[in-house]
C-alpha positions in Angstrom: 0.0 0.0 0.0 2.7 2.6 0.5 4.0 2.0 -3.2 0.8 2.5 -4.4 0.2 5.8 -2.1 3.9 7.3 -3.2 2.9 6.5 -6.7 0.1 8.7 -6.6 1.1 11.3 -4.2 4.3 11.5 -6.8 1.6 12.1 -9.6 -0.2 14.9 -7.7 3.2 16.4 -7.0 3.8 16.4 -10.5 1.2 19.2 -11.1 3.2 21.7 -9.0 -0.2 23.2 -7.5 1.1 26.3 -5.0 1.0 26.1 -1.1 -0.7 22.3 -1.4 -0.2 19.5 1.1 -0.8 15.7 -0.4 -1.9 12.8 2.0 -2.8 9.9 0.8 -4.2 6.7 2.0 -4.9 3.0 0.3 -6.7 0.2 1.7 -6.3 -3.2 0.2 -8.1 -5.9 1.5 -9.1 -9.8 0.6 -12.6 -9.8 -1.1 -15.0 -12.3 1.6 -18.1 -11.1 0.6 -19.1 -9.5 3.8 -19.2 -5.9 2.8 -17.2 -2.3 3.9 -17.5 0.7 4.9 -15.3 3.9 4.8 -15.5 7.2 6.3 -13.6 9.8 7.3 -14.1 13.7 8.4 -12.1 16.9 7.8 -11.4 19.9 9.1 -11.2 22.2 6.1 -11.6 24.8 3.7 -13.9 24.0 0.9 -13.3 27.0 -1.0 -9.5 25.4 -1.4 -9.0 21.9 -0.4 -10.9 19.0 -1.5 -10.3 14.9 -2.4 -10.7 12.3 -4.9 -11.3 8.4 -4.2 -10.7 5.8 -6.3 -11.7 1.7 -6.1 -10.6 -0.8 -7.7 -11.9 -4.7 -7.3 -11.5 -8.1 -8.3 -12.6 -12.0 -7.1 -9.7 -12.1 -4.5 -9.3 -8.2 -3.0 -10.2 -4.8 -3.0 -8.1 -1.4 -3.1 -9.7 2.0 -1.7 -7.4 5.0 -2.7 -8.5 8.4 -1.9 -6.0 11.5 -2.3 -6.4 14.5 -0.2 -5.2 18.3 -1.2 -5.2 20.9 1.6 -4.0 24.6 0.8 -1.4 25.5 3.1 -2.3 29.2 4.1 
């Protein structure tokens, strides 16, 4: 999971957006047919920062990727 998570957070870094913060966080679990749930809450500007989550899924696992961006005042 933390390849995956540098990949991307190399990726957003890439696009050299000013005064911005990355964090990113994958989940990868085995698929057992019993079902999840994620959440999470922020503290934050929505005029500035903002996130974008990703799935991906086959017969054996899942991966949950979701990228945050938080404007650094």
């Amino acid at each position: 999971t933390k390849e995956i998570a540098d990949a991307v957070k190399l990726q957003l870094k890439a696009c050299e957006f000013p005064r911005c913060k990355y964090l990113v966080q994958v989940v990868i679990g085995e698929q057992r047919g019993e079902g999840v749930r994620m959440g999470c809450r922020c503290f934050w500007d929505s005029e500035t920062d903002c996130y974008a989550t990703e799935t991906y899924t086959n017969d054996s696992l899942f991966c949950v990727a979701t990228a945050f961006s938080v404007y650094l005042y």
